[in-house]
N, CA, C and O atoms as CSV, one atom per row, in Angstrom:
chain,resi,resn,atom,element,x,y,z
A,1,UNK,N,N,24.568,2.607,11.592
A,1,UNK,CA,C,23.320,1.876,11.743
A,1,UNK,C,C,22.403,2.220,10.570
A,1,UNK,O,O,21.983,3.377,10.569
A,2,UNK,N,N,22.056,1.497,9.666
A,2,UNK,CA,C,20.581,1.592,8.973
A,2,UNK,C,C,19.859,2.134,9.457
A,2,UNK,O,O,19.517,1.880,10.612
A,3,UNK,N,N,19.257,3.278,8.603
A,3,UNK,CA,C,17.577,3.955,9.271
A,3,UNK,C,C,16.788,3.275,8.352
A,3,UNK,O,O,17.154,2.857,7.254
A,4,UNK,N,N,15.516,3.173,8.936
A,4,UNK,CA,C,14.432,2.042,8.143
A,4,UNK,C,C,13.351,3.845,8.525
A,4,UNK,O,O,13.500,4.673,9.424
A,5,UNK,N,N,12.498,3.794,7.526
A,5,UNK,CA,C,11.531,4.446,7.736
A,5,UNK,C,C,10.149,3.498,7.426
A,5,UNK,O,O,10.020,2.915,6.349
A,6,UNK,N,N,9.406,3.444,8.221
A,6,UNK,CA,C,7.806,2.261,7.848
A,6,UNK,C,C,6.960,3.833,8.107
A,6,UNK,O,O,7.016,4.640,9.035
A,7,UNK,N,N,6.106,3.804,6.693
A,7,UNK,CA,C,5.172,4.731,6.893
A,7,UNK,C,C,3.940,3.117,6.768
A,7,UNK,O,O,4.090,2.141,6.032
A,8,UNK,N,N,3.363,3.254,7.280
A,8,UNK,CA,C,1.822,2.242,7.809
A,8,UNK,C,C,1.254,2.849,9.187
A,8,UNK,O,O,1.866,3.031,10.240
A,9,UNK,N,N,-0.688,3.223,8.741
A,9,UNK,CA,C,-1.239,3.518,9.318
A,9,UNK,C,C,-1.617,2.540,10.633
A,9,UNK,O,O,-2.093,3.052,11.646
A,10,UNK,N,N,-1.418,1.375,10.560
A,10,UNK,CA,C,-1.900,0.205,11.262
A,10,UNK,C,C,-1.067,-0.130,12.649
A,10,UNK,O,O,-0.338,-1.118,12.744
A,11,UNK,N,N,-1.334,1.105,14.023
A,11,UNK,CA,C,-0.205,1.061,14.937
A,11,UNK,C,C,0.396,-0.366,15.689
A,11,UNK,O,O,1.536,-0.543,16.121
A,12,UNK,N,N,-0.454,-1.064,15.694
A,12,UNK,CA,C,-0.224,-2.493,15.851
A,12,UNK,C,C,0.996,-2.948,14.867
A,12,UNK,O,O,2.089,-3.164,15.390
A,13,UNK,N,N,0.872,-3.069,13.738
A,13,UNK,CA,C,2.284,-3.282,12.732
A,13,UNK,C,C,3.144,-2.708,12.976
A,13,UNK,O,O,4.213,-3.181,13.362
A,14,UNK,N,N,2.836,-1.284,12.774
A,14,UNK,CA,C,3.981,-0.741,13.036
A,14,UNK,C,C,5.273,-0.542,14.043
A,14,UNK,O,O,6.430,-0.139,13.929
A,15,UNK,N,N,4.231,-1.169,15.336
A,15,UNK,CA,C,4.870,-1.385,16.592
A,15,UNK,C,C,5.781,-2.598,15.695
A,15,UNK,O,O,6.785,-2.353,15.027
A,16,UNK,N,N,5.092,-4.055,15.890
A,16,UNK,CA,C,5.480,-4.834,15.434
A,16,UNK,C,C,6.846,-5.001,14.963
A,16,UNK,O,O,7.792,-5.532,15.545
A,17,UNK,N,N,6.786,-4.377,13.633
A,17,UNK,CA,C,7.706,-4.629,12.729
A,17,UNK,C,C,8.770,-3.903,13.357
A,17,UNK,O,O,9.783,-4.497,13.727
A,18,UNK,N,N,8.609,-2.515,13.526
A,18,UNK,CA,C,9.983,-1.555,13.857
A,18,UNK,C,C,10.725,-2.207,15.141
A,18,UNK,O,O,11.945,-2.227,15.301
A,19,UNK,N,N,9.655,-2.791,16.113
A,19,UNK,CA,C,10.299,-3.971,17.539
A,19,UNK,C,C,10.899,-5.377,16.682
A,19,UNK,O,O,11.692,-6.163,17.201
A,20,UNK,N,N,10.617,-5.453,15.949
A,20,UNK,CA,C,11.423,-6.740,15.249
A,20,UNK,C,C,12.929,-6.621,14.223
A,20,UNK,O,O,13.860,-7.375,13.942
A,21,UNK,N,N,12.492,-5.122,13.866
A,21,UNK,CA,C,13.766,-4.770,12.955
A,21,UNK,C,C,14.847,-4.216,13.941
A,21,UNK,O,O,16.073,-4.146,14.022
A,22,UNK,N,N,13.632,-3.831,14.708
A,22,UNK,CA,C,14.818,-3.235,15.997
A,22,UNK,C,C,15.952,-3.900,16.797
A,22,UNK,O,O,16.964,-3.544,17.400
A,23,UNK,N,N,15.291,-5.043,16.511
A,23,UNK,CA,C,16.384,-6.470,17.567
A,23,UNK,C,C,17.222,-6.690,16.788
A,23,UNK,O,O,18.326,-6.944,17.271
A,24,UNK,N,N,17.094,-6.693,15.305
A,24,UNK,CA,C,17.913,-7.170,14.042
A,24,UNK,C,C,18.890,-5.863,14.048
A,24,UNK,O,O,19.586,-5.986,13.041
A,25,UNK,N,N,19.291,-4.538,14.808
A,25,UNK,CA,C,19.950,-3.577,14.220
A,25,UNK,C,C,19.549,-2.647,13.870
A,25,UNK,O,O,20.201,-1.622,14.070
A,26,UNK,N,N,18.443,-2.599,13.272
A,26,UNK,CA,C,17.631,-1.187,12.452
A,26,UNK,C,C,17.827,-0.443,13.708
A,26,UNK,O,O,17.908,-0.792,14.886
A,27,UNK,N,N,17.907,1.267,12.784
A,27,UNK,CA,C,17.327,2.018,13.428
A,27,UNK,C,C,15.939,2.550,12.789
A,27,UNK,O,O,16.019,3.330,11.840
A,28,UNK,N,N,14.562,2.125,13.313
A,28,UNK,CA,C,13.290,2.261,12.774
A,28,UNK,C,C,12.728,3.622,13.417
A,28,UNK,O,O,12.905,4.007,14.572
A,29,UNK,N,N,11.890,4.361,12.225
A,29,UNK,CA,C,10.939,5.480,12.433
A,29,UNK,C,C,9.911,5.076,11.822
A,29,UNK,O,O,10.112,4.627,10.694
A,30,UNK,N,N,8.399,5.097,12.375
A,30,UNK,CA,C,7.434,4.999,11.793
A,30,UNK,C,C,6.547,6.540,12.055
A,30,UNK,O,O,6.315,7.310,12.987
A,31,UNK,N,N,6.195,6.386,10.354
A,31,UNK,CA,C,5.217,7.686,9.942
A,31,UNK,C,C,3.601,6.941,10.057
A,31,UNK,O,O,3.475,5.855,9.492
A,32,UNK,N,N,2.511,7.469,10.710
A,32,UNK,CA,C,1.017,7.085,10.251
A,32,UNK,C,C,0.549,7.305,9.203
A,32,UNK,O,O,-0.411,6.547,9.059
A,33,UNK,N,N,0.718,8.112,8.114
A,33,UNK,CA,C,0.721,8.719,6.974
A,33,UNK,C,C,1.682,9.196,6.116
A,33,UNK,O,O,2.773,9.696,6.391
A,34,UNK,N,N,1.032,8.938,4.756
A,34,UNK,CA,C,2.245,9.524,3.619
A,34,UNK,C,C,2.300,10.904,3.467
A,34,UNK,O,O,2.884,11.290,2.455
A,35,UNK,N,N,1.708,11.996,4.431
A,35,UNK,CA,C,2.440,13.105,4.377
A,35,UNK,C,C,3.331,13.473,5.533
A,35,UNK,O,O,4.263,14.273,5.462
A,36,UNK,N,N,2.966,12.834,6.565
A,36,UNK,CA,C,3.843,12.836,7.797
A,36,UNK,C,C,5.215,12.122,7.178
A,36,UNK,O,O,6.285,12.714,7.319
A,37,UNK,N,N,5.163,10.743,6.438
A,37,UNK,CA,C,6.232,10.294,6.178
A,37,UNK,C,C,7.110,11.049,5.321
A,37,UNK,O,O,8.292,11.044,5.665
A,38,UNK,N,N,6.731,11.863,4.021
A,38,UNK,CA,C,7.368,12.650,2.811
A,38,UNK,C,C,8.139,14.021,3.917
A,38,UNK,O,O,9.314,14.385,3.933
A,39,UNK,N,N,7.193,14.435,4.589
A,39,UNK,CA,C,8.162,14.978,5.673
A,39,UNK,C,C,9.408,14.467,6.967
A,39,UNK,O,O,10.363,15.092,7.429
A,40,UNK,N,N,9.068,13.560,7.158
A,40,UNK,CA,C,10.023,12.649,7.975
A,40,UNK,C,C,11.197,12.220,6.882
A,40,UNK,O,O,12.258,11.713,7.246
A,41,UNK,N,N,10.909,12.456,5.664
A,41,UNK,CA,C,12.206,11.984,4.535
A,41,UNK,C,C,13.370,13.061,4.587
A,41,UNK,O,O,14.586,12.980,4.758
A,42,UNK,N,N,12.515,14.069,4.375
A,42,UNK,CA,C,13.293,15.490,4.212
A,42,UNK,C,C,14.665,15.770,5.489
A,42,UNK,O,O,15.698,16.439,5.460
A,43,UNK,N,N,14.045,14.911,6.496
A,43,UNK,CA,C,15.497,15.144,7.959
A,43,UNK,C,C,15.840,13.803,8.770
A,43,UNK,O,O,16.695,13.726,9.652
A,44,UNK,N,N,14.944,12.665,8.269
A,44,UNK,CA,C,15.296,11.442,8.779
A,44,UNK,C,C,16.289,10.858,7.331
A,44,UNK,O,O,16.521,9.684,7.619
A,45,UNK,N,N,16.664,11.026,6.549
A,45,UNK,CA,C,17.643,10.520,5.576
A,45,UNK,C,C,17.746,8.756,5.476
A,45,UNK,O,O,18.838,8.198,5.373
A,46,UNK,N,N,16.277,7.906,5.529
A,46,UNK,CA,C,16.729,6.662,5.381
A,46,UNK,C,C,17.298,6.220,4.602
A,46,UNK,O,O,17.232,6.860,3.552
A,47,UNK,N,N,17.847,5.421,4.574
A,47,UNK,CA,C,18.395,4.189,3.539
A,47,UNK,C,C,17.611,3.281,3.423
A,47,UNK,O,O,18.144,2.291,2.921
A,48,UNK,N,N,16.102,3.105,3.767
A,48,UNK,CA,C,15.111,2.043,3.041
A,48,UNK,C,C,13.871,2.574,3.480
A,48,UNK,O,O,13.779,3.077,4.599
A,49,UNK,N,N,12.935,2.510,2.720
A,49,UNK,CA,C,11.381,2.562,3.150
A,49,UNK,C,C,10.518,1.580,2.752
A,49,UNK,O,O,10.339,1.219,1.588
A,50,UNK,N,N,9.854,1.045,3.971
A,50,UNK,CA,C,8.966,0.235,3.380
A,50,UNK,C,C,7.305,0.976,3.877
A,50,UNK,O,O,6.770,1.412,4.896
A,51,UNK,N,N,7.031,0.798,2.654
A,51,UNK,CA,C,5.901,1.514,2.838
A,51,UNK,C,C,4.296,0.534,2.250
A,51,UNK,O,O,4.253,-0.163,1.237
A,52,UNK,N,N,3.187,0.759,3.187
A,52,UNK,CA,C,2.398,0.423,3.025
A,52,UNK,C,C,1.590,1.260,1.758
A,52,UNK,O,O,2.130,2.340,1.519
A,53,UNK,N,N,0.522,0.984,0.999
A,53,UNK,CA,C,-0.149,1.495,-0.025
A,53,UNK,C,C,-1.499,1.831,0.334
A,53,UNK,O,O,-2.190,2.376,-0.527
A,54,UNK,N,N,-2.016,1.578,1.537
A,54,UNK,CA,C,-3.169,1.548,2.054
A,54,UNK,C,C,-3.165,2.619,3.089
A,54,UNK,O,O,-3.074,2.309,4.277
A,55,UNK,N,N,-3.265,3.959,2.679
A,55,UNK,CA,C,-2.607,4.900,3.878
A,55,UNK,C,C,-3.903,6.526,3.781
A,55,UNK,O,O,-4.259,7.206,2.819
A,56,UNK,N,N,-4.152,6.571,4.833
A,56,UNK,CA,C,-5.031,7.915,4.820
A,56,UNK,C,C,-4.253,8.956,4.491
A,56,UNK,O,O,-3.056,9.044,4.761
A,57,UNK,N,N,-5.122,10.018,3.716
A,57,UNK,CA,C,-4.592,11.250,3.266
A,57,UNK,C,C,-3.839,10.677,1.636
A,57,UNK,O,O,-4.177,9.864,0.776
A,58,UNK,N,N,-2.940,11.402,1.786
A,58,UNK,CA,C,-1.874,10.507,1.181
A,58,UNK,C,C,-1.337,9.723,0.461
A,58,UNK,O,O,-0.140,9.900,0.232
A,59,UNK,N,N,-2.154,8.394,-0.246
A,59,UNK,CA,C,-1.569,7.072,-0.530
A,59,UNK,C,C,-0.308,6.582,-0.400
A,59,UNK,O,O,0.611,7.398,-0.465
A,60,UNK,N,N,-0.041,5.359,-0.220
A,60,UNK,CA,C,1.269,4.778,-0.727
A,60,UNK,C,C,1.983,5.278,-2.161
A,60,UNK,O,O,3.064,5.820,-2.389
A,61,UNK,N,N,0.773,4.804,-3.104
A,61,UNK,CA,C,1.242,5.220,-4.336
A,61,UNK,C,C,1.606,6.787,-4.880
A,61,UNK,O,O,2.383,7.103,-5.782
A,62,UNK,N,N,0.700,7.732,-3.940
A,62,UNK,CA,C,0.919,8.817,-4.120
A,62,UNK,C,C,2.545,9.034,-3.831
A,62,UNK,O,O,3.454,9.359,-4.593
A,63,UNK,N,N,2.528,8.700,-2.330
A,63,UNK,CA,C,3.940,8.818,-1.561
A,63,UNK,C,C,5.238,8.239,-2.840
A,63,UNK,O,O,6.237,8.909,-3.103
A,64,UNK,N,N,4.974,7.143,-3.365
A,64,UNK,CA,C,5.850,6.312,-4.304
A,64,UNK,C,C,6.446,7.771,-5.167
A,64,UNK,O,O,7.532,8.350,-5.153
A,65,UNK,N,N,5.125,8.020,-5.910
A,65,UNK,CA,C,5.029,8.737,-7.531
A,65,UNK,C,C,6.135,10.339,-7.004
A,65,UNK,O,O,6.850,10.934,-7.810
A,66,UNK,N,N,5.987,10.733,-5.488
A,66,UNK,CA,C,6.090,11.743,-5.072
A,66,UNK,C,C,8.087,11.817,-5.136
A,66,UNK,O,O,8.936,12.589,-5.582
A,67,UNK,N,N,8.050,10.449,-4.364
A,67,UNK,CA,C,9.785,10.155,-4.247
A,67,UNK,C,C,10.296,9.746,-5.371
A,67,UNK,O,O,11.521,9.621,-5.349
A,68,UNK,N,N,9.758,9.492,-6.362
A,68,UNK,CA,C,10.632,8.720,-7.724
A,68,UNK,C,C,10.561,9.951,-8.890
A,68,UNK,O,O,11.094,9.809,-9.991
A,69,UNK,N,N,9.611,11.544,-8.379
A,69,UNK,CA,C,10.060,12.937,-9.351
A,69,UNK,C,C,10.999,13.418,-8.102
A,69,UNK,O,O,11.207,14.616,-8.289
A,70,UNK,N,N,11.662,12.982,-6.889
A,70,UNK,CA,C,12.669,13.901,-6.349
A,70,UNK,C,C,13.800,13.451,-6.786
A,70,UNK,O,O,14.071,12.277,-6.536
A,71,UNK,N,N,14.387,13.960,-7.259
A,71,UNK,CA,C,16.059,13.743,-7.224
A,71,UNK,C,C,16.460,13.073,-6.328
A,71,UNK,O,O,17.031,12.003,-6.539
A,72,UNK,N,N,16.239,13.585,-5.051
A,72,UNK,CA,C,17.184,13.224,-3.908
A,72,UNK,C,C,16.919,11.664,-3.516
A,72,UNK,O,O,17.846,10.899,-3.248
A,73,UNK,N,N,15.437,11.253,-3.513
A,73,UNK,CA,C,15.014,10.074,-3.513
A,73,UNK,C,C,14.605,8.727,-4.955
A,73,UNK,O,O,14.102,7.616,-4.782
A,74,UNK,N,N,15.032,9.348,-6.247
A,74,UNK,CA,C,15.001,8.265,-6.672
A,74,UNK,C,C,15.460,7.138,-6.795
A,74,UNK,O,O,14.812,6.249,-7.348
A,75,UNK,N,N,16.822,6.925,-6.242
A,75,UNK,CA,C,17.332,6.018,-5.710
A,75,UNK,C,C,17.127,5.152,-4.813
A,75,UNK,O,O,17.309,3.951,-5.010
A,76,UNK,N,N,16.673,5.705,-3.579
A,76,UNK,CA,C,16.254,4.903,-2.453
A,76,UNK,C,C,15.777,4.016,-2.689
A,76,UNK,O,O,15.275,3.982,-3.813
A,77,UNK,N,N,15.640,2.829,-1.848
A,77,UNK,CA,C,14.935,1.473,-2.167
A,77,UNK,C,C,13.765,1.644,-1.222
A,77,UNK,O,O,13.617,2.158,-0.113
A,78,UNK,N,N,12.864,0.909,-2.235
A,78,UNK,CA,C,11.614,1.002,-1.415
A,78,UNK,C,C,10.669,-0.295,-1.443
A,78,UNK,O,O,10.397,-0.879,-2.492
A,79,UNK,N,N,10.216,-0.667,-0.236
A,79,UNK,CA,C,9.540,-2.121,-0.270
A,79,UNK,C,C,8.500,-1.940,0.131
A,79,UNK,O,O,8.382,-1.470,1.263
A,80,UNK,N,N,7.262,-2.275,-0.722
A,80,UNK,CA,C,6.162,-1.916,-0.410
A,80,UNK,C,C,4.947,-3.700,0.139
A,80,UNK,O,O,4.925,-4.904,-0.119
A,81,UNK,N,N,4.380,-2.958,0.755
A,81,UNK,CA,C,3.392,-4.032,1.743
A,81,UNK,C,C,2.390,-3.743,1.929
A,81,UNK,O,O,2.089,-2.731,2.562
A,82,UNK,N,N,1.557,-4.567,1.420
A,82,UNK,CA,C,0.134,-4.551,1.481
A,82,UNK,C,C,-0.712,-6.049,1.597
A,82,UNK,O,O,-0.515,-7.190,1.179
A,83,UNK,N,N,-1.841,-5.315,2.469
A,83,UNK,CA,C,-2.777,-6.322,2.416
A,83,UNK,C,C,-3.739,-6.721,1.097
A,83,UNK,O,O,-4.258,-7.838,1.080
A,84,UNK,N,N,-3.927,-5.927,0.167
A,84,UNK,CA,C,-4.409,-5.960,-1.574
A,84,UNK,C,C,-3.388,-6.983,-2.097
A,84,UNK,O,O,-2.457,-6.646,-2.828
A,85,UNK,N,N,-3.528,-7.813,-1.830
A,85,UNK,CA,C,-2.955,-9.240,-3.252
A,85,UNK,C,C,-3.511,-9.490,-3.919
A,85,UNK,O,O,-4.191,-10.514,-3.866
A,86,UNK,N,N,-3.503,-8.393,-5.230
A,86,UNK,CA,C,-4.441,-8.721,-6.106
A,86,UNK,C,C,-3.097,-9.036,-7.344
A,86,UNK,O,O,-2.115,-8.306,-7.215
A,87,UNK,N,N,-3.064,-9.868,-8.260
A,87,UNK,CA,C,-2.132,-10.467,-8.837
A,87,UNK,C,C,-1.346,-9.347,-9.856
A,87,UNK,O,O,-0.368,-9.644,-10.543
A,88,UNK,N,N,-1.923,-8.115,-9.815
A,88,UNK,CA,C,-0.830,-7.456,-10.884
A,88,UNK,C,C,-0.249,-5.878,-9.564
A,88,UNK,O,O,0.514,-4.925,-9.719
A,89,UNK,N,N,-1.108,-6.354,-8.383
A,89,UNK,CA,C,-0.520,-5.025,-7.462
A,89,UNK,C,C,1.128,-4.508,-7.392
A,89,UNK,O,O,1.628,-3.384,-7.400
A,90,UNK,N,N,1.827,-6.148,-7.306
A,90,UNK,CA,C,2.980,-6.020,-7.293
A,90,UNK,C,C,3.340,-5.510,-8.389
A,90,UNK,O,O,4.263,-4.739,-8.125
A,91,UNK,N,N,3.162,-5.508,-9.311
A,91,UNK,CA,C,3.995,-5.162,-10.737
A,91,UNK,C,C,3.463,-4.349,-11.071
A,91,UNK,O,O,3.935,-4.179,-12.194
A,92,UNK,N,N,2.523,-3.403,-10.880
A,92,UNK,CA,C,2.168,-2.405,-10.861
A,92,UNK,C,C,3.403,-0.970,-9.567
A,92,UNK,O,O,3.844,0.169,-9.716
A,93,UNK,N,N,3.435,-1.994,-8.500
A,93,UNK,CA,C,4.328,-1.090,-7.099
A,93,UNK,C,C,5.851,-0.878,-8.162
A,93,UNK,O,O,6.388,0.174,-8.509
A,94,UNK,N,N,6.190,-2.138,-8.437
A,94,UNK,CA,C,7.305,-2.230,-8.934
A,94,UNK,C,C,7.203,-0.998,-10.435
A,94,UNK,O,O,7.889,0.016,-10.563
A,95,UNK,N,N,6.169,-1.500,-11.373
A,95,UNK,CA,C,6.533,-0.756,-12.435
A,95,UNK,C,C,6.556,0.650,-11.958
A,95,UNK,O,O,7.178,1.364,-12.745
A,96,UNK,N,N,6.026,1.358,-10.807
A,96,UNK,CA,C,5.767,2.811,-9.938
A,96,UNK,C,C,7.064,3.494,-9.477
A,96,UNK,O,O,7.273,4.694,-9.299
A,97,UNK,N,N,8.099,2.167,-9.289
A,97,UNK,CA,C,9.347,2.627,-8.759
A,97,UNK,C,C,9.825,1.713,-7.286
A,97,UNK,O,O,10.738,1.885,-6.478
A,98,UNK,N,N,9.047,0.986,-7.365
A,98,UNK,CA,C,9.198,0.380,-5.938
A,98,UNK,C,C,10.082,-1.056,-6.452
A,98,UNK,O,O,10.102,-1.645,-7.533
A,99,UNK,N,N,10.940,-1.362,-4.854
A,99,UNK,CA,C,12.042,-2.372,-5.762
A,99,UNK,C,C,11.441,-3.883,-4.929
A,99,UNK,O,O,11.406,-4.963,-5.519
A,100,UNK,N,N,11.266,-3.812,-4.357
A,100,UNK,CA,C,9.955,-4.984,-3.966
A,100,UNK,C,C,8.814,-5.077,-3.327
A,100,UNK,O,O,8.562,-4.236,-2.464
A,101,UNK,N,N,7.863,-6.148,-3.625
A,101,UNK,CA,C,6.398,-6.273,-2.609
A,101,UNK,C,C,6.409,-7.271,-1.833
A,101,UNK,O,O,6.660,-8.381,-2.302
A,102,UNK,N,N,6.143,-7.108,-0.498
A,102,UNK,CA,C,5.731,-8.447,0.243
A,102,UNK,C,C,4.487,-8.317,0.642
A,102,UNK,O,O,4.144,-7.180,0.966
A,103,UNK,N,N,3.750,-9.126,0.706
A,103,UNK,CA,C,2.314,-9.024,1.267
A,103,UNK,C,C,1.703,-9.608,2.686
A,103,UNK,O,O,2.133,-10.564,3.332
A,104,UNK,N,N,0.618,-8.788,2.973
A,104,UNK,CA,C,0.633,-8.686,4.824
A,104,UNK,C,C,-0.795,-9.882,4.594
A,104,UNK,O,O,-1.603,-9.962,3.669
A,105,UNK,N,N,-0.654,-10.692,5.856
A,105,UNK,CA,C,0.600,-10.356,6.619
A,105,UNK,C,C,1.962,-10.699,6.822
A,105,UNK,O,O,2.477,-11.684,6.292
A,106,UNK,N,N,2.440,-10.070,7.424
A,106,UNK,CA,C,3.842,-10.444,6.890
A,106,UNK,C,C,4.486,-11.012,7.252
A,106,UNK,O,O,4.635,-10.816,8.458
A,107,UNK,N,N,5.248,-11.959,6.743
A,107,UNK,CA,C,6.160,-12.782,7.094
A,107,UNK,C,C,7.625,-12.220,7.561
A,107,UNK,O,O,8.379,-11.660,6.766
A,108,UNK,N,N,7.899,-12.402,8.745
A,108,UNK,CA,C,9.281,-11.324,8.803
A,108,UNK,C,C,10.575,-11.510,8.375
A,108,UNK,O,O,11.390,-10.626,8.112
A,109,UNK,N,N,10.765,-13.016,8.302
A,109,UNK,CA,C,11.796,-13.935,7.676
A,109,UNK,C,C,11.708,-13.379,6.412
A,109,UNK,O,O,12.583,-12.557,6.142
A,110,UNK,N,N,10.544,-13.712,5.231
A,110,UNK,CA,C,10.740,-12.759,4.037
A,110,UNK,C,C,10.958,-11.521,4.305
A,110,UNK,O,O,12.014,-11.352,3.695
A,111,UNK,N,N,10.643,-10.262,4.917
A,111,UNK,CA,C,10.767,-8.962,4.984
A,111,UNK,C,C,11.889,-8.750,5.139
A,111,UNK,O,O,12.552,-8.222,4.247
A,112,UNK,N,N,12.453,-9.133,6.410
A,112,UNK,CA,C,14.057,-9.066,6.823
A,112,UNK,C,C,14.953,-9.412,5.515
A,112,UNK,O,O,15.759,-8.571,5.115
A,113,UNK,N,N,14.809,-10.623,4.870
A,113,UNK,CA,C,15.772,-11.323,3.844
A,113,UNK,C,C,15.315,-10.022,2.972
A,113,UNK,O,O,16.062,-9.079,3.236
A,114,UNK,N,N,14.328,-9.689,2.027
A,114,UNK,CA,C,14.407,-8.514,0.982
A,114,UNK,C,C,14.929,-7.215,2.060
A,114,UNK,O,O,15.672,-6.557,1.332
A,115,UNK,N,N,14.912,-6.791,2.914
A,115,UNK,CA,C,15.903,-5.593,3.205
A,115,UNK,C,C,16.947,-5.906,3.297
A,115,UNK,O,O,17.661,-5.509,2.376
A,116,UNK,N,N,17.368,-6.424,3.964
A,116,UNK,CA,C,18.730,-7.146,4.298
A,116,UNK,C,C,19.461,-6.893,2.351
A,116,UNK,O,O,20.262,-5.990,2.111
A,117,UNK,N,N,19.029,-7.737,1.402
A,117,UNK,CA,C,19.078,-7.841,-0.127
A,117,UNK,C,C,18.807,-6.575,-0.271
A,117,UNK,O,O,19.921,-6.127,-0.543
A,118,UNK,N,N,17.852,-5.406,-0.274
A,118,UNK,CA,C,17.925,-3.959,-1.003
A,118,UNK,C,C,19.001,-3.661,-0.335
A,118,UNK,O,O,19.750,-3.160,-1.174
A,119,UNK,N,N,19.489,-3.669,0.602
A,119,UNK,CA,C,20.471,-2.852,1.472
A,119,UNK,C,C,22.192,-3.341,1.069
A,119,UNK,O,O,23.190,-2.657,1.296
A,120,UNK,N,N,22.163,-4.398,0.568
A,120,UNK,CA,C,23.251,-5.562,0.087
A,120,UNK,C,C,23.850,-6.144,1.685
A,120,UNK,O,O,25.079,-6.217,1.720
A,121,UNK,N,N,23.367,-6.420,2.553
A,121,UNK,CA,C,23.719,-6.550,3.233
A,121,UNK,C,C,23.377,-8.233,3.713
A,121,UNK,O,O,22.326,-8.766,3.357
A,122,UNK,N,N,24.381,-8.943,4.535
A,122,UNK,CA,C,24.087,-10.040,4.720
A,122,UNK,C,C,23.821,-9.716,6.577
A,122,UNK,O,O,24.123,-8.783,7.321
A,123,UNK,N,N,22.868,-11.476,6.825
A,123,UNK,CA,C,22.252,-11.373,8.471
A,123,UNK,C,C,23.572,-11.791,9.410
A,123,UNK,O,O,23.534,-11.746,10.639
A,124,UNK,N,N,24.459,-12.103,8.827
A,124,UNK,CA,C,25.855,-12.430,9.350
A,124,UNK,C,C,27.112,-11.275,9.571
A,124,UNK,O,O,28.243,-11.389,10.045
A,125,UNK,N,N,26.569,-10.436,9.158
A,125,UNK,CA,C,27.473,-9.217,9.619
A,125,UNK,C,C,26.949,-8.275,10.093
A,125,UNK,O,O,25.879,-7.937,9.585
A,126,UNK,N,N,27.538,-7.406,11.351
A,126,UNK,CA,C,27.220,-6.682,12.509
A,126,UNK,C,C,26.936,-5.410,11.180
A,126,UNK,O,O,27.606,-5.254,10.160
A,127,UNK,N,N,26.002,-4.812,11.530
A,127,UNK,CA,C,24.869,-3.531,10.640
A,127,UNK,C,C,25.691,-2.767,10.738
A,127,UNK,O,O,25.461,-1.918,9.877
A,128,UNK,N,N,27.064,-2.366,11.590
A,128,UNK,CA,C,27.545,-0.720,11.884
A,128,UNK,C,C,28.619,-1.143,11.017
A,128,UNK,O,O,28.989,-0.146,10.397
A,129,UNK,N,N,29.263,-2.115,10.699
A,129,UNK,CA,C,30.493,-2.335,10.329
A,129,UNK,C,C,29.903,-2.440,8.615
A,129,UNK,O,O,30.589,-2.962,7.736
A,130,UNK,N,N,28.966,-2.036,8.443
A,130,UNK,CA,C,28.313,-2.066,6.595
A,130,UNK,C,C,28.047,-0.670,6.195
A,130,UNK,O,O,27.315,-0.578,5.210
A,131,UNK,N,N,28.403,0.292,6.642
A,131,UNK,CA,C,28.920,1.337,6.258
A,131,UNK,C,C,27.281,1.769,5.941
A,131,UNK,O,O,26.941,2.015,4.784
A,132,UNK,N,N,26.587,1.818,6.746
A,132,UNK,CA,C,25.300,2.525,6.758
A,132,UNK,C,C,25.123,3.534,6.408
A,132,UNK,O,O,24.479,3.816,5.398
A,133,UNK,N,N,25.855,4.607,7.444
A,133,UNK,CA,C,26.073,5.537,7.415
A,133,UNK,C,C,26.604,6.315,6.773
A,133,UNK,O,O,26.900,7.330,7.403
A,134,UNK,N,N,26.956,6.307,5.456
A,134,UNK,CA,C,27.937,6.541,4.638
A,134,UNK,C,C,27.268,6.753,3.623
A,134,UNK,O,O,27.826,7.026,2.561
């Protein structure tokens, strides 16, 4: 099974989304913060984060800058979401290390299709049989 980690302060979303990824297969953890989340990395081992940029303590971007000097996480894919659509945010997330932006609110049809795509995975094949875990 896919682990999804959503660090977003906004418990309403977060319900949201992780109950929507949840029906799709995910296995979802949500962090309220980017230091709760940088710790939830260290023993939850996802294979995607989407992370909000708008986060107490913490930032998104902080959280970003934090995982792209670890070794262990520069790889990971990371999709970042925010309510700031300001026209260079995205390419700014991206030039940070982040491998896509969608903007809130969110559309889940787009969200789903870019994880589904970071993950290489298509909505037509059962999540356990894609070697998640591995």
């Amino acid at each position: 099974m896919w682990r999804v980690l959503y660090i977003e302060d906004d418990d309403n979303s977060a319900y949201m989304l992780a109950r929507r990824l949840g029906r799709e297969g995910f296995q979802v953890s949500v962090a309220p913060d980017g230091e709760t989340g940088l710790l939830r990395m260290t023993y939850e081992f996802p294979h995607i984060l989407i992370l909000d940029l708008d986060l107490p303590g913490i930032d998104g971007w902080e959280v970003l800058r934090q995982l792209r000097d670890d070794p262990r996480w520069k790889s990971l894919p990371v999709l970042v979401v925010s309510a700031h659509v300001l026209a260079d945010e995205a390419q700014l997330a991206v030039a940070a290390g982040a491998h896509g932006f969608v903007a809130k609110p969110l559309d889940f049809k787009a969200l789903l299709a870019k994880v589904r795509q970071l993950l290489d995975i298509s909505g037509d094949d059962d999540l356990d049989d894609q070697g998640g875990d591995a």
